[in-house]
PAMARLUM-671083 format. One record per residue (C-alpha): residue number from 1; residue in three letters; x, z, y. Coordinates in pm, whole numbers, plus 50000, padded with zeros to 5 digits. Each point is the difference from the previous one (the first is absolute). Example, Ala and Ser with C-alpha at 12.3 -4.5 7.8 and 13.67 -1.06 7.14 Angstrom:
// residues 2
{nr->1; rest->ALA; xx->51230; zz->50780; yy->49550}
{nr->2; rest->SER; xx->50137; zz->49934; yy->50344}
// end
This chain:
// residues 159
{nr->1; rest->UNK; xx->11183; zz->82724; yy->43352}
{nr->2; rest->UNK; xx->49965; zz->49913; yy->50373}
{nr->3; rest->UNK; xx->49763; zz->50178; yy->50241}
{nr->4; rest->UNK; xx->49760; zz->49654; yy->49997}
{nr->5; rest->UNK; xx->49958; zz->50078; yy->49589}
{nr->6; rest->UNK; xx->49920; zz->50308; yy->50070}
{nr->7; rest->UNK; xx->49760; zz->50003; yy->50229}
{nr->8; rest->UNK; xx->49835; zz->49711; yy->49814}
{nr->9; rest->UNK; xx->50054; zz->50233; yy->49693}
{nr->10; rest->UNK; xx->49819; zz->50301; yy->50167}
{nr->11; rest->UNK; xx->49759; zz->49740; yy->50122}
{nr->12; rest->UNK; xx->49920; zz->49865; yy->49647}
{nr->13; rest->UNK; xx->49940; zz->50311; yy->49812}
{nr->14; rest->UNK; xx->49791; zz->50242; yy->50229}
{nr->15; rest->UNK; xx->49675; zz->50033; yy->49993}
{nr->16; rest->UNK; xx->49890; zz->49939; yy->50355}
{nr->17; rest->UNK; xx->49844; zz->49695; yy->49936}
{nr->18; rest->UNK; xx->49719; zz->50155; yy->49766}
{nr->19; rest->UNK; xx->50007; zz->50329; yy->50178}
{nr->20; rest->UNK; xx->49891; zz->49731; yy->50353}
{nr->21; rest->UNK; xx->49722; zz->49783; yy->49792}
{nr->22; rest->UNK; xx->49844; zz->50381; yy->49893}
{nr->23; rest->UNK; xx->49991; zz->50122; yy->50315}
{nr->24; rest->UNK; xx->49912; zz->49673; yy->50185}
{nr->25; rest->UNK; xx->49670; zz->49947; yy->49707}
{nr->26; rest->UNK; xx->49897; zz->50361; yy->50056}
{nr->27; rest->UNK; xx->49979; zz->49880; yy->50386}
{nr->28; rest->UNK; xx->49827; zz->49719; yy->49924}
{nr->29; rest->UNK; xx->49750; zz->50180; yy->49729}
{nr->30; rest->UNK; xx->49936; zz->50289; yy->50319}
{nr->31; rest->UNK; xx->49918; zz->49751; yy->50257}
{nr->32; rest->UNK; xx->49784; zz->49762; yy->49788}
{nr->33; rest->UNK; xx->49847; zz->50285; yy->49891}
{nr->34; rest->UNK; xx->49933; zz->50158; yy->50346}
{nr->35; rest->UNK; xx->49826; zz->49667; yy->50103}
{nr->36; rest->UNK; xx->49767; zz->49991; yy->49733}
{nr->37; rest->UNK; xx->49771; zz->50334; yy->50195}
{nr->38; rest->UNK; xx->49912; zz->49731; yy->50295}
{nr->39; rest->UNK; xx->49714; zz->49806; yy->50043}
{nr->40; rest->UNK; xx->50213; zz->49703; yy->50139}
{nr->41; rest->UNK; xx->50211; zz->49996; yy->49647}
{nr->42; rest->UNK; xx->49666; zz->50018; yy->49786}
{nr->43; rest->UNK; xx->49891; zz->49670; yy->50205}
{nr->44; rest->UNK; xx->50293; zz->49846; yy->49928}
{nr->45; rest->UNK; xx->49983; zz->50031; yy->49668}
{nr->46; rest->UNK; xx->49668; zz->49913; yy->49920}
{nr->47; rest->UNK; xx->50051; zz->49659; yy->49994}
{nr->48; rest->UNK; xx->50306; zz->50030; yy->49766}
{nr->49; rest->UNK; xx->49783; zz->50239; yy->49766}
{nr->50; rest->UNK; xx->49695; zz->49850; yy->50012}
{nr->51; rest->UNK; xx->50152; zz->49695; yy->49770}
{nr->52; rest->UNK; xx->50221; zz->50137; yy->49785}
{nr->53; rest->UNK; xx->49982; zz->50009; yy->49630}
{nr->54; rest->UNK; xx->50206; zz->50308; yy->49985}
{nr->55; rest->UNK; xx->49873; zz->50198; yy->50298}
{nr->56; rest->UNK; xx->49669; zz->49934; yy->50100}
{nr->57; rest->UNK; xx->49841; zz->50277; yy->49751}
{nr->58; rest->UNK; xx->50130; zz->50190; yy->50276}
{nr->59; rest->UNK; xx->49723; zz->49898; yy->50276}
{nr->60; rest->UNK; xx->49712; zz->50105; yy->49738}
{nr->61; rest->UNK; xx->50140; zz->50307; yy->49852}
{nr->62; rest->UNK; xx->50147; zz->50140; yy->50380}
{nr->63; rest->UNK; xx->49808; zz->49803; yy->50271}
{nr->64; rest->UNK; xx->50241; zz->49849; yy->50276}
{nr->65; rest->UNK; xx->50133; zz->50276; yy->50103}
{nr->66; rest->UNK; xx->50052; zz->50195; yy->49728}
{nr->67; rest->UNK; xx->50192; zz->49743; yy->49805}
{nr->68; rest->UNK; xx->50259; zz->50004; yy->50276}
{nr->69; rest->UNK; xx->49982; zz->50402; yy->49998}
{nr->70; rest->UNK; xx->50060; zz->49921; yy->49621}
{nr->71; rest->UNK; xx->50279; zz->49764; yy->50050}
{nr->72; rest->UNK; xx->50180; zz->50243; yy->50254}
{nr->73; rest->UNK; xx->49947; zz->50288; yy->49749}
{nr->74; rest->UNK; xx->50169; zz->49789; yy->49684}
{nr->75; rest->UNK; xx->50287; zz->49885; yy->50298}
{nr->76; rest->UNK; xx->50072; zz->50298; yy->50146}
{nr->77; rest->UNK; xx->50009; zz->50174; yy->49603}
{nr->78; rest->UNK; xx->50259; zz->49720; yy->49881}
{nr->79; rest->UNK; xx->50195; zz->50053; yy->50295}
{nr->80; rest->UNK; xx->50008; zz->50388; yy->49908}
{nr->81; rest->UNK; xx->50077; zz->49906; yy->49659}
{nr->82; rest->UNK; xx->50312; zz->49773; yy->50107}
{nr->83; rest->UNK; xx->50125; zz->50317; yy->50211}
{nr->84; rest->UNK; xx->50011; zz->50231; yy->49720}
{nr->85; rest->UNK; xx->50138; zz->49702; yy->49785}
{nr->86; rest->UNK; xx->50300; zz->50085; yy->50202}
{nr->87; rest->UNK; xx->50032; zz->50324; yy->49819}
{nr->88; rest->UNK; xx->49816; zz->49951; yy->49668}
{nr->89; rest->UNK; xx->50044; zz->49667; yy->49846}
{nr->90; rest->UNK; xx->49691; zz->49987; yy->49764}
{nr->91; rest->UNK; xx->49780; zz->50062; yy->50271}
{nr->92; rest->UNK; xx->50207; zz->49746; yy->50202}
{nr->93; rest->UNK; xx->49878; zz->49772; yy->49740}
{nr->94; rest->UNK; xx->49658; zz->50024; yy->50029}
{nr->95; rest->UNK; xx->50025; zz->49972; yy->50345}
{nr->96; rest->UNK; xx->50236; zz->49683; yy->49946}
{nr->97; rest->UNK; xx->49682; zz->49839; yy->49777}
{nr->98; rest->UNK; xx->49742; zz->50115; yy->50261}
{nr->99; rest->UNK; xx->50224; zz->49818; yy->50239}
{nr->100; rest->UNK; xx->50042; zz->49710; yy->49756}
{nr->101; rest->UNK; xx->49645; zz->49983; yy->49925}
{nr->102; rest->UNK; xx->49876; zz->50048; yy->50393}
{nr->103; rest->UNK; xx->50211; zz->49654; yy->50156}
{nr->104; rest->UNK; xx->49935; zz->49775; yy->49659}
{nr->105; rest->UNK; xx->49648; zz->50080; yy->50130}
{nr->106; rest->UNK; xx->50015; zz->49980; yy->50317}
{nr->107; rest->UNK; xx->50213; zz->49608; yy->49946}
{nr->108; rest->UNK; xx->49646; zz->49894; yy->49821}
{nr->109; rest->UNK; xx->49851; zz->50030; yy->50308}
{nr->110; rest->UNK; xx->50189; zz->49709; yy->50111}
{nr->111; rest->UNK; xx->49830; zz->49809; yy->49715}
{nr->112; rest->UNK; xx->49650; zz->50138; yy->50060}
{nr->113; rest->UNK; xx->49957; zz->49960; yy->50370}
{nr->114; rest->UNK; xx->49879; zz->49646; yy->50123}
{nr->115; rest->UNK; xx->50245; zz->49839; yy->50301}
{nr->116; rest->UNK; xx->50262; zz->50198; yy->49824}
{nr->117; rest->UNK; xx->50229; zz->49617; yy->49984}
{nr->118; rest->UNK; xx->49896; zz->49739; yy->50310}
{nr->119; rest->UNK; xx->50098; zz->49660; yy->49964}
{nr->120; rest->UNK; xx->50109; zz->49885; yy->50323}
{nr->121; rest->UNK; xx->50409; zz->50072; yy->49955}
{nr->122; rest->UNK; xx->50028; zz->49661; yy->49906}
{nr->123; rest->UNK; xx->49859; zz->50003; yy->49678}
{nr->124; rest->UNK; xx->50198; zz->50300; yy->49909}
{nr->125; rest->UNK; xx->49781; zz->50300; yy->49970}
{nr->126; rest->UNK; xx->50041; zz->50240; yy->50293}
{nr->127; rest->UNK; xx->49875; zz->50367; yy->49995}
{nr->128; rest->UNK; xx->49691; zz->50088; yy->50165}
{nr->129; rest->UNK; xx->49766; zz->50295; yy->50058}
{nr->130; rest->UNK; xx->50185; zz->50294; yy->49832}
{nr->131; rest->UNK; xx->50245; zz->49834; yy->49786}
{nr->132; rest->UNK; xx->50285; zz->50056; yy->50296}
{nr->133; rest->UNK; xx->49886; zz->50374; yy->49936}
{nr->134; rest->UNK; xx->50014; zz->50002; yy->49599}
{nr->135; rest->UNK; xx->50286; zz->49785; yy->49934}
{nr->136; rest->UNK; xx->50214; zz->50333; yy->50086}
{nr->137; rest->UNK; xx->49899; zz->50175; yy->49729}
{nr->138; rest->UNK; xx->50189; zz->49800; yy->49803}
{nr->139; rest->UNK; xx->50309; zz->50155; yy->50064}
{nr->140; rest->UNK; xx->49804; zz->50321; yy->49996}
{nr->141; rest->UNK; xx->49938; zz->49941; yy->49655}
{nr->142; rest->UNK; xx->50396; zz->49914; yy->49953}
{nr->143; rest->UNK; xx->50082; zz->50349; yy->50134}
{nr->144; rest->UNK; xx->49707; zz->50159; yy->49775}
{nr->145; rest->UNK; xx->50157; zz->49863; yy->49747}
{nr->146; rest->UNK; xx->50356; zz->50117; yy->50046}
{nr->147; rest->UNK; xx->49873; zz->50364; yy->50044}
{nr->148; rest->UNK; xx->49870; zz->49932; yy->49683}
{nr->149; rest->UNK; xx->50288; zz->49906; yy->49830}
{nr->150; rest->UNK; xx->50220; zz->50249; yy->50170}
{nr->151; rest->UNK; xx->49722; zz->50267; yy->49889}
{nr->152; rest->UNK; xx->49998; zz->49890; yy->49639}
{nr->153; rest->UNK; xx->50372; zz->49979; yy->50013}
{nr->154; rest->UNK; xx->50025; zz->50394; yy->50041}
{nr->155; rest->UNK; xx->49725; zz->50016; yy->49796}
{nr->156; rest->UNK; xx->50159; zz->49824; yy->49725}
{nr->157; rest->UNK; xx->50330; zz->50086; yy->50069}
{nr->158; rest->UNK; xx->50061; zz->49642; yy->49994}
{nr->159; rest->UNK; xx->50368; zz->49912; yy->50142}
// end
C-alpha cells in the first residue's frame, strides 16, 4: 500500500469529521444563544416571529423579549446537550432532535416571512429580507442530522 493510500486510508476512517461538525454546532448553539439576551436580537426577530405559524405563540406567552430569552435558553440547552452527546450517545440524541427540530423550524421562517423571494433576478426568484440569513440552516440541519445518525449508530450499535 503506498503512503497516498494510506493517508487517504487514515483520512477515510477517523472520526474528525463528526468530532469538527460537534464542536463547530455547539459554537454555533453558544453564540446564537448568547444573542438572544439583547434587545437588538429581540427586534430582529420580531418581525420573523410575529408571522409564523410555528413560533408566534411565543410573542403572547413570553412578550418580545422574553421569547428571545426563551429561544437563547432552548439554544444554549441543545448546544449543552450536543457537548455531552460527545460522551453519552443517548443524550447526544436528544440533543441531535432538538437540533433537528430547531433549523426545520427556523427554514419555515423562510416561508412565513413576506419579501422572503423578490422578483427582480430576472424572473428567477432572488432572496430577500432574511432568506440570505436562513438559507444556512440548511446545512445546519444536514449536520444535525449526521450527529443524529452517528448518535443512533452507537446507540444502536449499528455498523
Amino acid at each position: 500500500m503506498s503512503s497516498l493510500d494510506k493517508a487517504l486510508n487514515r483520512f477515510t476512517q477517523s472520526s474528525w469529521d463528526i468530532s469538527f461538525l460537534r464542536w463547530g454546532m455547539v459554537v454555533i448553539f453558544f453564540f446564537f444563544g448568547y444573542t438572544k439576551w439583547f434587545a437588538y436580537e429581540a427586534e430582529g426577530l420580531f418581525p420573523l416571529l410575529a408571522r409564523s405559524p410555528v413560533l408566534g405563540w411565543m410573542l403572547d406567552a413570553f412578550g418580545k423579549q422574553g421569547a428571545s430569552y426563551a429561544l437563547g435558553v432552548a439554544e444554549w440547552g441543545i448546544g449543552a446537550l450536543i457537548v455531552l452527546g460527545a460522551w453519552f450517545a443517548r443524550v447526544g440524541i436528544i440533543g441531535a432532535l432538538g437540533s433537528v427540530v430547531t433549523f426545520a423550524t427556523t427554514l419555515t421562517l423562510i416561508a412565513s416571512t413576506p419579501g422572503a423571494w423578490k422578483a427582480e433576478a430576472g424572473g428567477f426568484p432572488a432572496m430577500g429580507g432574511a432568506t440570505s440569513f436562513l438559507i444556512k440552516d440548511l446545512i445546519l440541519l444536514g449536520a444535525s442530522i449526521v450527529l443524529l445518525k452517528v448518535a443512533l449508530k452507537q446507540t444502536h450499535k449499528i455498523a
